[in-house]
C-alpha positions in Angstrom: -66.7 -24.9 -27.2 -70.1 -24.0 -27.6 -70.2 -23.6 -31.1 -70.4 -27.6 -32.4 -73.0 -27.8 -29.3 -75.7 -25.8 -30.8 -77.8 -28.7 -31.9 -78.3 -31.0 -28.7 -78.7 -27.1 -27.3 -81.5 -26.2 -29.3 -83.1 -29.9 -28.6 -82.8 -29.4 -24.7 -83.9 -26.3 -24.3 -80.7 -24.4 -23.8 -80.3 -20.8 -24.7 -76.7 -20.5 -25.4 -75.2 -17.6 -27.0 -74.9 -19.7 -29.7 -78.7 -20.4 -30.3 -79.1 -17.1 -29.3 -76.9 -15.2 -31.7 -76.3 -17.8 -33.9 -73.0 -20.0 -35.1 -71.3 -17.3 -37.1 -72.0 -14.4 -35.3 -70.3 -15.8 -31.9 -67.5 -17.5 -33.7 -66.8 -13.9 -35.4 -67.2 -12.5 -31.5 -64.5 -14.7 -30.2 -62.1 -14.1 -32.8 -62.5 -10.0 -32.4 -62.0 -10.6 -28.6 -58.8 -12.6 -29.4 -57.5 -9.8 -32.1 -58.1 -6.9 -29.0 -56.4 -9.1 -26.7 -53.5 -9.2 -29.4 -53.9 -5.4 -29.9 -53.3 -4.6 -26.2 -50.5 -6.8 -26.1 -48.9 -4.9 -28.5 -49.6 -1.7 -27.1 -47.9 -3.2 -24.2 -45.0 -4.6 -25.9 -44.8 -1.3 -28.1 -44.6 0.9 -24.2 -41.7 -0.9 -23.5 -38.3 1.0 -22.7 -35.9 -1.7 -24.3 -36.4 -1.6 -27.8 -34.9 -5.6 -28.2 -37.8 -6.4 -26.2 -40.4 -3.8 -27.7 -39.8 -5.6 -31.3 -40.3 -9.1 -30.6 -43.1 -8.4 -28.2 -44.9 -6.1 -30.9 -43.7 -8.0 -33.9 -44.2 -11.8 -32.3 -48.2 -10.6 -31.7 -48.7 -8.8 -34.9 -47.4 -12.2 -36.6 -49.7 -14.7 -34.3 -53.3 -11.9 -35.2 -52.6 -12.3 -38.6 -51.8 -16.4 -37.9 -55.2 -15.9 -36.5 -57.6 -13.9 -38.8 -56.4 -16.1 -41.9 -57.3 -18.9 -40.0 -60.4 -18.0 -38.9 -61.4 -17.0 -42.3 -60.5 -20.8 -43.3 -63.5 -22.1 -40.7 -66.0 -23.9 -41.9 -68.6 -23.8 -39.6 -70.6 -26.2 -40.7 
């Protein structure tokens, strides 16, 4: 969300992250915060003791973090 807000941020004075850091650099933050959040869940998923359950969980995420990262890569930012 604060990412498209970066120029009425810089005009009033407000330090986001995104003025801060910069547009690229925070949208490339968030999306490496989603893929560990992805990564965990697999771990979970993959720590499971039924194995019907251990495959969707761990093939389900693996499929939505690569959903994500080509996505991502598709941003324009701009």
């Amino acid at each position: 969300k604060d990412i498209p807000d970066i120029d009425g941020d810089k005009i009033f004075g407000i330090r986001s992250f995104t003025v801060r850091l910069g547009q690229e650099r925070v949208f490339w933050i968030c999306i490496w915060l989603l893929q560990m959040a992805y990564g965990v869940a697999i771990l979970v998923g993959a720590s499971s003791s039924f194995m019907l359950s251990k495959c969707i969980t761990v093939l389900g995420h693996a499929i939505l973090a690569s959903i994500l990262w080509s996505q991502a890569k598709s941003v324009d930012l701009t």
